[in-house]
Wavefront OBJ file of the C-alpha trace (Angstrom):
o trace
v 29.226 -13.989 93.057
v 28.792 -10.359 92.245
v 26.205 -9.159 89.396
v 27.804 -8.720 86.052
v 28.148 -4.712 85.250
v 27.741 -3.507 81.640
v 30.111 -1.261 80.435
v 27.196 -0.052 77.943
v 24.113 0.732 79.578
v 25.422 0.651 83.116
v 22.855 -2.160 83.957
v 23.606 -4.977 86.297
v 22.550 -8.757 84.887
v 22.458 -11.607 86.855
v 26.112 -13.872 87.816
v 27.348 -15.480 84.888
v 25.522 -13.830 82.184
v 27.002 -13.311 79.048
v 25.403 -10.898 77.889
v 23.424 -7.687 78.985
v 19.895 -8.157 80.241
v 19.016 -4.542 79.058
v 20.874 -4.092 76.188
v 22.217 -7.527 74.880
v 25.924 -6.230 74.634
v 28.657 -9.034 75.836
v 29.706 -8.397 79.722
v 32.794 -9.706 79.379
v 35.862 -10.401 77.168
v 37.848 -12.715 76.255
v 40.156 -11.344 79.550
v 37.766 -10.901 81.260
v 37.605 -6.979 80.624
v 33.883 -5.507 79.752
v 33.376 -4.735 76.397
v 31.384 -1.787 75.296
v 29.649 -2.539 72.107
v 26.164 -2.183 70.552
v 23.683 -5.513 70.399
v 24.481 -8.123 68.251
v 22.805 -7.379 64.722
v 19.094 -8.147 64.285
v 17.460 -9.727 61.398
v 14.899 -7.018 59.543
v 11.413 -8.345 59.591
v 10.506 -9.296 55.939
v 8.246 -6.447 54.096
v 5.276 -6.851 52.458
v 5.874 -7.533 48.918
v 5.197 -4.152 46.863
v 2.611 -6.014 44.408
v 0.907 -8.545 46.524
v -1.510 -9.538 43.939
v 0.826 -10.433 41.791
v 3.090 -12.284 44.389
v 5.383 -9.871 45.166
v 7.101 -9.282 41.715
v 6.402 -5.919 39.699
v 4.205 -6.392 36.481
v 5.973 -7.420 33.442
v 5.353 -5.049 30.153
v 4.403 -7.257 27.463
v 6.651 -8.517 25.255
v 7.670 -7.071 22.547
v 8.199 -8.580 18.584
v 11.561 -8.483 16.900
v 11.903 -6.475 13.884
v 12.274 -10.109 11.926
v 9.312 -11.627 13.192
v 7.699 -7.747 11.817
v 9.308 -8.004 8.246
v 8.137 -11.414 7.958
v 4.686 -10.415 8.820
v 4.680 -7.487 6.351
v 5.983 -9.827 3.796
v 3.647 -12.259 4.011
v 0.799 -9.794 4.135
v 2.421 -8.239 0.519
v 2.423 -11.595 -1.091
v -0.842 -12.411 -0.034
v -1.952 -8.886 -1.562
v -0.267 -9.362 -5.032
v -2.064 -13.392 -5.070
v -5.804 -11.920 -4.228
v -4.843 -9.026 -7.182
v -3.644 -11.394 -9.745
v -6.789 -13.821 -8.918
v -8.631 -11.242 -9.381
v -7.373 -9.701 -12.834
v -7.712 -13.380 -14.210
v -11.384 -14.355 -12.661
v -12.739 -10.612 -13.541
v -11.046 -8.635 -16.215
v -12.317 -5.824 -16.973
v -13.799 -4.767 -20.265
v -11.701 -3.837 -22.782
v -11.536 -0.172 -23.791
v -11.900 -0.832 -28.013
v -14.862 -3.201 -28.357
v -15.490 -3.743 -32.267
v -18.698 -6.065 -32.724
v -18.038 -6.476 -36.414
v -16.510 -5.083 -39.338
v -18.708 -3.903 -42.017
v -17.847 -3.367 -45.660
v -18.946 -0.530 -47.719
v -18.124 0.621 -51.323
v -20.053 3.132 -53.807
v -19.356 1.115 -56.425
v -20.029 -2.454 -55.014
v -16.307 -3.366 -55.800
v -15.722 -6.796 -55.917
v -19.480 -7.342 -54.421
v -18.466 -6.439 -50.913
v -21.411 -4.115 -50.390
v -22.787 -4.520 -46.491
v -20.611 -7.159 -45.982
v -19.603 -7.720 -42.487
v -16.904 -10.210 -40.581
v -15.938 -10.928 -37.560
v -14.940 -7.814 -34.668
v -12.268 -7.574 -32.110
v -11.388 -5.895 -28.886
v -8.134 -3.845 -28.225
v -7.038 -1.086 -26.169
v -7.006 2.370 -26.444
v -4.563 3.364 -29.433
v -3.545 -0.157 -30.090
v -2.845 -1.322 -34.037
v -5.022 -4.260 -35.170
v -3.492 -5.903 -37.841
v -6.464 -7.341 -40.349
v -6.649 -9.309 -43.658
v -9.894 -10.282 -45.451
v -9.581 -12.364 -48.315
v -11.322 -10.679 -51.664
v -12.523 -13.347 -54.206
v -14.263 -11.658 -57.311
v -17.666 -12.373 -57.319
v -21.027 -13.020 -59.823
v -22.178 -9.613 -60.290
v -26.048 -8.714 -61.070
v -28.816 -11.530 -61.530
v -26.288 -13.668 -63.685
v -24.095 -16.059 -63.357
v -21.382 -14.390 -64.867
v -18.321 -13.442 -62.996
v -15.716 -10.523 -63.065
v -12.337 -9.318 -62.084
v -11.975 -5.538 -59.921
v -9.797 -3.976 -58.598
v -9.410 -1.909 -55.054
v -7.640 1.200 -55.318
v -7.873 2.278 -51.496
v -9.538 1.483 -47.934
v -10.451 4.613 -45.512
v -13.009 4.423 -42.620
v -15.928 6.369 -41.389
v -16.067 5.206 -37.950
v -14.681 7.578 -35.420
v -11.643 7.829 -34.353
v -10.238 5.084 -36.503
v -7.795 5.370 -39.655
v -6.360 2.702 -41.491
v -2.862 2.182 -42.801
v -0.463 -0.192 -44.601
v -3.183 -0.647 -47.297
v -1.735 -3.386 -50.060
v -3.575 -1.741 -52.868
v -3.758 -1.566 -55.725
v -5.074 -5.014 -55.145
v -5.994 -6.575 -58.654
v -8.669 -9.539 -58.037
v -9.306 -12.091 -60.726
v -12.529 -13.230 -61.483
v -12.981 -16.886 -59.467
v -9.985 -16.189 -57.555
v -8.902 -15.040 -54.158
v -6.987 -12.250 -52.949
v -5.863 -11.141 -49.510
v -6.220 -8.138 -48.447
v -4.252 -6.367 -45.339
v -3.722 -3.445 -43.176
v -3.862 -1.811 -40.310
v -6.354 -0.122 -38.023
v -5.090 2.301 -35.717
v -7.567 2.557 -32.735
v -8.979 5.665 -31.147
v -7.433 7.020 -28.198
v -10.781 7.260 -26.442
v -13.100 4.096 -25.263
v -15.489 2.881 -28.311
v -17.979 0.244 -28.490
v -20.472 -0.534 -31.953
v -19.476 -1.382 -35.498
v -16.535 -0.849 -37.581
v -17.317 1.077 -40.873
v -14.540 0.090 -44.095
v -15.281 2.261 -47.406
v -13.029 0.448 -50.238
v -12.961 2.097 -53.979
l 1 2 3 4 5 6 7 8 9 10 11 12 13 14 15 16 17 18 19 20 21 22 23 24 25 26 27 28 29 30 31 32 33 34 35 36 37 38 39 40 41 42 43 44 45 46 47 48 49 50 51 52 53 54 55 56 57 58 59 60 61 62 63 64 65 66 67 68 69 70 71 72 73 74 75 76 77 78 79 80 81 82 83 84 85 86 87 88 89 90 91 92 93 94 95 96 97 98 99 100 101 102 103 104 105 106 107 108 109 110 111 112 113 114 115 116 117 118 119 120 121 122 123 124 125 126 127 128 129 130 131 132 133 134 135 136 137 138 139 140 141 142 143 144 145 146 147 148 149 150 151 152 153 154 155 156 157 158 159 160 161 162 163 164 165 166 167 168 169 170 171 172 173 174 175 176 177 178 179 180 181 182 183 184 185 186 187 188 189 190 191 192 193 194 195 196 197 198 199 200 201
């Protein structure tokens, strides 16, 4: 039996082979006739991966929040803001700008015995109106037990800063009764802290 020609390479393989020694293309066709084509395909051998530390698979950037999950954060953080400043407000006011220890009472004339009286103060803000009312009751007068009727014709202050307004005078004050007396104090625009003078006539 004569060697089998290829067609391809022109090399001769043994009888009977199917295929090319040299070149691995078929000898034969299905008639019989040589065939002339290239060697059967061949399998790439597998590459190294491109990131073997990491098992072959490129690094992964890190993942990244969604704009809800961001809003929800910012929102929380704003609440939690406006609960520390309210706590704080309520466990550590500040000092008030108007601080009046106490009211004292001054007239020239001692009307209705009120000289260096005092009452009680108060603390406002800066150009706040305090509403105040003290209640006049005429009074013994001298060493004796005797006891009179006046009458206050106005109220002004010497303190700084402060005026007084909505005066109900003429106040007429039996004697052994009680009157009240009212107005206003208008507050300085500037921070104060002491004594409130009253002059009444």
């Amino acid at each position: 039996m004569a060697a089998a020609h290829c067609a391809r390479c022109g090399g001769d393989s043994p009888p009977g082979a199917a295929f090319c020694q040299y070149c691995g293309s078929p000898l034969t066709g299905a008639a019989g006739t040589p065939l002339a084509q290239g060697p059967p395909p061949m399998t790439p051998p597998p590459m190294a991966p491109a990131y073997p530390s990491m098992g072959g698979y490129p690094p992964q950037p890190p993942p990244q929040r969604s704009a809800s999950r961001v809003w929800k954060i910012v929102v929380i953080a704003v609440v939690l803001v406006v609960i520390i400043g309210v706590l704080a407000f309520v466990l550590f006011p500040s000092a008030p700008a108007i601080q009046v220890g106490q009211i004292n009472v001054w007239s020239s004339d001692n009307v209705c015995g009120l000289n260096d009286a005092s009452t009680y103060g108060f603390n406002a803000s800066t150009g706040d109106v305090v509403p105040l009312s003290f209640d006049i009751t005429g009074a013994p007068y001298g060493t004796g037990n005797a006891t009179y009727a006046c009458t206050i014709m106005s109220v002004t202050t010497n303190s700084s800063g402060f005026s007084v307004s909505d005066v109900n005078v003429p106040l007429a004050v039996p004697a052994n009764a009680t009157e009240v007396l009212n107005f206003n104090v208008q507050c300085p625009n500037s921070t104060f802290s002491g004594d409130l003078n009253l002059v009444m006539a």
